[in-house]
N, C-alpha and C positions, 0 to 999 in steps of 0.2 A: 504494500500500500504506500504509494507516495504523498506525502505529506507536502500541502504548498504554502511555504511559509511569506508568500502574498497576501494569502488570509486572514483577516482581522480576526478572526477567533483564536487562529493558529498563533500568531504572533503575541497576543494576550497571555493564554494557557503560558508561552515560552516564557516570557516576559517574570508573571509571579511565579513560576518555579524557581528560576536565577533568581527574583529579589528575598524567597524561601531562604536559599543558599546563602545568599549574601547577609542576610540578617544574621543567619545561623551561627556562623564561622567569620564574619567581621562585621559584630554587631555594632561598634563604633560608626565605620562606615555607613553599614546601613540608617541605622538614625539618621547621618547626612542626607540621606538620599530623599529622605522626606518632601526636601522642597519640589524635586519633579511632580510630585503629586499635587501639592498645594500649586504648582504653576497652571497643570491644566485642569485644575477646579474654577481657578481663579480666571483663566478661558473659555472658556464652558459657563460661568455667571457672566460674561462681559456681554455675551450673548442671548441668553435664556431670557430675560426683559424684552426686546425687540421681536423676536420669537413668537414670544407669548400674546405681545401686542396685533404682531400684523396677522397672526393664525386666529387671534378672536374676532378680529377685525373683519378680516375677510368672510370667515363662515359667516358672521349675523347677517352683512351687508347680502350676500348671496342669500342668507335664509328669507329674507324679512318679514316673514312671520311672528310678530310678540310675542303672541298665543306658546308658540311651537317652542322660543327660548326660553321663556317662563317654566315650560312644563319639563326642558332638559333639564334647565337648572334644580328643580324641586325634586324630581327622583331621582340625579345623583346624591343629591344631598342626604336624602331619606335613605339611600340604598349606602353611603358612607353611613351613616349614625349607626343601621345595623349590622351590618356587615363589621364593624370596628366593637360594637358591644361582643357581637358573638370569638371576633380575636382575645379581649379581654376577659370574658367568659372560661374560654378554654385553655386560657393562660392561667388563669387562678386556679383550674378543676388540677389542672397539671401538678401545680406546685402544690397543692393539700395532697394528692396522692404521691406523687413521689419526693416528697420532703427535702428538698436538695440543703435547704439548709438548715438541719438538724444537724448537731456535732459539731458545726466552726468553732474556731477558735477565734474570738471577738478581743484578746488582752490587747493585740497590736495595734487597735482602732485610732486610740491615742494619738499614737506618733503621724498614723496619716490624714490628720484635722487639719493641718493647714492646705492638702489637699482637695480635699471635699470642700474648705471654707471659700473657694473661687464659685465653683459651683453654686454655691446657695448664694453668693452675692450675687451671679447673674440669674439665678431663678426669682431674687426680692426684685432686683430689677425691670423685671419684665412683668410686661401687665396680663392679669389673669383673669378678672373680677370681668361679667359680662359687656358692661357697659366702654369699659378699659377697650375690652376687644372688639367691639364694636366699631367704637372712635378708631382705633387705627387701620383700619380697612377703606376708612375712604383719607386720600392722600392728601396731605397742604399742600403739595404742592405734584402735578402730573408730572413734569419733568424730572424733577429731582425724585420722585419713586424709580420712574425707569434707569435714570444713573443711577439710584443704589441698589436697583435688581429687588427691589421689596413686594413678596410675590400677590399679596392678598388685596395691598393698594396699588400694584399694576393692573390684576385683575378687575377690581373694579373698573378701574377708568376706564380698559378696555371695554369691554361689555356695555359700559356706558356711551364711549363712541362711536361701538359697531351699530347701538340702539340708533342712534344718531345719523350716522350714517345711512341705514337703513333707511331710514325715514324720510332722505333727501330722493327715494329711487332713483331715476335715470340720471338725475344730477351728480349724485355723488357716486358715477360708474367711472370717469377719470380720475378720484382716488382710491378707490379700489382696485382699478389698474396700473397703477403706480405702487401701491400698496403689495398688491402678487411681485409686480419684480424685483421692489427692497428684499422680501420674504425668498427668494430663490437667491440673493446676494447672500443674504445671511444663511439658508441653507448649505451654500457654494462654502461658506467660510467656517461651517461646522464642520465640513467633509478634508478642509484643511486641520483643524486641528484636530479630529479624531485622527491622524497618522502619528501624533504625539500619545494617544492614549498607551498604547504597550509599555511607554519607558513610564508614564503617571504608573500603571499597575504595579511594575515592578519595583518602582522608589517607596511606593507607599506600604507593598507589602515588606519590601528589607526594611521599613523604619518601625513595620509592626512587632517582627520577630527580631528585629535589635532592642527596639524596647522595651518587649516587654520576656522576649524569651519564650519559647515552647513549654518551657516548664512552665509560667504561667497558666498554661491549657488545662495541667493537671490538680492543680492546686485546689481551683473552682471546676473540678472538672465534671463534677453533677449537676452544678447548674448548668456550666456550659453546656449537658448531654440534654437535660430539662428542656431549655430553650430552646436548641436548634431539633430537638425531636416535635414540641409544641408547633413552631413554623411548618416542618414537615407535613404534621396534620392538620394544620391550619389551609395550607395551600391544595392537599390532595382532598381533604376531605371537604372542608366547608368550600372552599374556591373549587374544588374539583365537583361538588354539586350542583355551585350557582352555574357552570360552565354547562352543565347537563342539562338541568334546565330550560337553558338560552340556546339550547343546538348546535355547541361547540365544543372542539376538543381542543382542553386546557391544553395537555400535553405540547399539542401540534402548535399553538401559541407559545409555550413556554422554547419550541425548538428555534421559531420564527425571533422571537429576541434574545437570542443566547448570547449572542456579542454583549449587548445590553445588560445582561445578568454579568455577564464576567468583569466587563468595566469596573459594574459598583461592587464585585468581590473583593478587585484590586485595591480603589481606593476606598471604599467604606463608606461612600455620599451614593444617595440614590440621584441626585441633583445632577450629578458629572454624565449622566446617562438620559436626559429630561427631553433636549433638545432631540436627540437620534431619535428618542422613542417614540416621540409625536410623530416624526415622519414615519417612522416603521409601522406606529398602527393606521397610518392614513394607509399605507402600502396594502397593510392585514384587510382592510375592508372599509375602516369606518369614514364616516363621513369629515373634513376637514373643522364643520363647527363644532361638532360632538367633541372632535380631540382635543380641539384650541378650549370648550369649557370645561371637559373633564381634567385631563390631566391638571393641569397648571390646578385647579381645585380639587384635585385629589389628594395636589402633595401638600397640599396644610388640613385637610378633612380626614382621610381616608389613609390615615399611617396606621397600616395592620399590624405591620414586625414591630414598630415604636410601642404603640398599643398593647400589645404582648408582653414585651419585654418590660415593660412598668409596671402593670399588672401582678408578671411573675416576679420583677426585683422587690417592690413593696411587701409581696408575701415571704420574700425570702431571707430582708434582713428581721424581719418579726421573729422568724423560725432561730436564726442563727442568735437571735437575746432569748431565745425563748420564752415569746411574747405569744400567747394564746388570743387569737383573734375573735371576739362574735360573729356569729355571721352577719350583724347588724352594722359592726367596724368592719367588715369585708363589704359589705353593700355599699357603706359609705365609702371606702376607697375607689369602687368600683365608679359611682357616682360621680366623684368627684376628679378620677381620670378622664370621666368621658368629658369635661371639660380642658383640661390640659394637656391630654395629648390633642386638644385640635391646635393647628398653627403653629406647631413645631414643626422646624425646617426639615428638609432632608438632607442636615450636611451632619459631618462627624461629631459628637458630644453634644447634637441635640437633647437625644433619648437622656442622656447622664445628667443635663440641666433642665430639664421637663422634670424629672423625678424628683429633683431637691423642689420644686415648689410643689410637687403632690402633697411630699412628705410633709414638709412646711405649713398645706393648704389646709393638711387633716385637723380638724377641731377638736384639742384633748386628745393628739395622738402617741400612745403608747409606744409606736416606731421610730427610735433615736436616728437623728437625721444623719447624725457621724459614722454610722454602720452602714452607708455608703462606699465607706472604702474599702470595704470588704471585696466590692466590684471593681473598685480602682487598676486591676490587675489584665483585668480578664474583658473588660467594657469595648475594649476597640474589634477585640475579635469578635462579638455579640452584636458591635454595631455592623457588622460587614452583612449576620443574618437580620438583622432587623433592616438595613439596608435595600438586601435583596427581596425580601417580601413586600415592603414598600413599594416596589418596583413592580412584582408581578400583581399587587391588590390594583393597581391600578391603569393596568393594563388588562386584569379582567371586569375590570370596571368600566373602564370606556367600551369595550365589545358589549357587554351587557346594555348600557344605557343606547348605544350604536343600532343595537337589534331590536330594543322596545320601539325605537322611534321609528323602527325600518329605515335605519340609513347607512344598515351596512351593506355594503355593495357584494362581497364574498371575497376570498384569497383568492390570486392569481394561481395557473395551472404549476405543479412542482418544478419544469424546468426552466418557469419566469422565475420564481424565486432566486436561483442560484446566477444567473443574468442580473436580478437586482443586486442582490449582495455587491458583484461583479462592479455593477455601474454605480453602485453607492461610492464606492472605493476611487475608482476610474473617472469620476463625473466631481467627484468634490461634494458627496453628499446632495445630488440634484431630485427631489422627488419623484414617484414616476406613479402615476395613475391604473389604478387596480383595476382587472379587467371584471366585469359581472358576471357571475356565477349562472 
């Protein structure tokens, strides 16, 4: 079998095994290596604002239907609040049954308080309370959202001037045509810096096993097994139902963005993966408004692996004080996640600062907020599955809301697929329109 290491998968795969190695055996180094990741995160956000604008842009302006954006927007919404209860759900069933943290040893807490104490100053930081989150969703200012890539008051304004636009019908068709060519510039210039992803992979994973070592794996190595088993059946069983449901096979989607899954394996951000994946499901079938309003609000709604993973770290520093929870203080946790995980980013050490304001949030909470660091060790390789699930919740999310509305067109025949991969790579990332089923 000949391996073409042309391949963006191929080169990926190659990529974190050397930064594996490299971590392993010149873990100094590796920690260096870090910044290749931090550089094409920080390419990949210069981007995803502009993205997100002219993809919302365009679909409403093409929809112009109210009625019809109204009604996308309201059951994704509906279909994130559940879909995110049921990850949280099966994240707490998880850890009361397999107790991962009964038995820690909790003495060394101590020492890594000034640790966790960054954390809880940006969890006080940050606003939580409804009204808080409300108010920052719509932007003081439109420009300066999109320079700072702030995804919830990008969105709005989008949506607000695809409304807009919309409304002008045949007037406002010379900027929307101007709008499509910005939007293939910027595509054109994703397909540029995805050629950089493999060395992001590989810097980010030698910075992971430099710093924190493999033996970290083992340490926490029941909740690590907890966790990435809970996503497992998170994805096959509940996502593997809604998939059945809606007439699709998850699988055959989860092979169609495997690039996309390996990217944020690499570096740990579902966010570094945002931009391709909006084109990839536009490719899968769905329709371009559908993508431009799910996605981009999926990734501060609809954070499954986030959602889990707080869920089950909440239960599991309880377990390692050996703090007997009610199920009335489990309800209340559970309640008062399904606020805080919404609008957490999808970049690295979100999940870690989402949970110091849980813990924080809980009223008369029993669960010491310094037994945090008990995950101090083990969090970045946790964030790589919470990462990944983020990724594919929302990727079965826009097929689902795609298919309620009848706007998904169908996958291309299997040997367009390997042609697109092909011309993704070749073209600079240039989108290419699904043929109908």
């Amino acid at each position: 079998m000949r391996i073409n290491l042309k391949n963006l998968t191929v080169q990926v795969l190659i990529a974190i095994a050397i930064g594996i190695l490299v971590g392993q055996f010149f873990p100094a180094f590796g920690v260096e290596l870090k910044v290749l990741g931090d550089i094409f995160i920080k390419l990949i956000k210069m981007v995803i604002a502009p993205i997100v604008f002219f993809t919302i842009v365009i679909g409403f302006a093409g929809m112009g239907d109210m009625k019809k954006i109204g009604r996308i927007g309201g059951k994704a919404l509906l279909y994130f609040e559940i879909i995110t209860t049921f990850a949280m759900a099966i994240g707490i069933a998880v850890v009361m049954i397999v107790q991962p943290g009964a038995g820690i040893d909790t003495s060394k807490v101590g020492a890594k308080a000034a640790d966790v104490a960054k954390y809880t100053k940006q969890a006080a930081e940050s606003p939580h309370g409804f009204m808080d989150f409300l108010m920052s969703i719509i932007p003081d200012n439109a420009i300066a959202a999109l320079s700072k890539g702030e995804m919830l008051p990008v969105l709005f304004f989008s949506v607000m001037f695809g409304l807009a636009l919309s409304m002008l019908g045949p007037k406002g068709k010379p900027v929307t045509e101007f709008f499509e060519k910005l939007n293939e510039v910027f595509f054109k210039l994703v397909g540029i810096i995805m050629r950089f992803s493999p060395f992001a992979a590989g810097g980010a994973m030698a910075y992971t096993i430099g710093k924190f070592g493999l033996g970290s794996l083992f340490s926490l190595g029941k909740m690590m097994a907890a966790t990435y088993l809970t996503m497992f059946l998170f994805i096959v069983l509940i996502l593997g139902t809604v998939a059945k449901i809606y007439k699709f096979n998850l699988f055959s989607l989860l092979r169609f963005i495997k690039d996309e899954i390996l990217l944020v394996l690499g570096t740990s951000s579902s966010e570094s993966a945002l931009p391709r994946l909006m084109d990839r499901l536009e490719k899968y079938g769905c329709s371009k408004s559908v993508v431009g309003l799910v996605v981009p609000t999926g990734y501060s709604f609809n954070l499954d692996g986030t959602s889990i993973y707080l869920s089950m770290a909440a239960l599991f520093i309880a377990q390692a004080y050996g703090i007997e929870l009610t199920w009335i203080q489990i309800l209340t946790v559970l309640g008062i996640l399904m606020l805080t995980s919404k609008g957490a980013a999808g970049v690295t050490g979100s999940g870690f600062i989402t949970l110091a304001a849980t813990l924080t949030a809980i009223p008369g909470t029993p669960i010491p907020v310094e037994g945090m660091a008990l995950l101090l060790g083990v969090d970045r390789f946790m964030s790589e599955a919470r990462a990944i699930t983020n990724l594919i919740g929302n990727s079965v999310a826009t097929v689902v809301i795609a298919k309620s509305e009848k706007q998904f067109t169908g996958l291309q025949p299997e040997g367009a697929l390997a042609d697109a991969d092909a011309s993704y790579v070749s073209t600079g990332g240039t989108a290419m329109t699904p043929s109908v089923e």
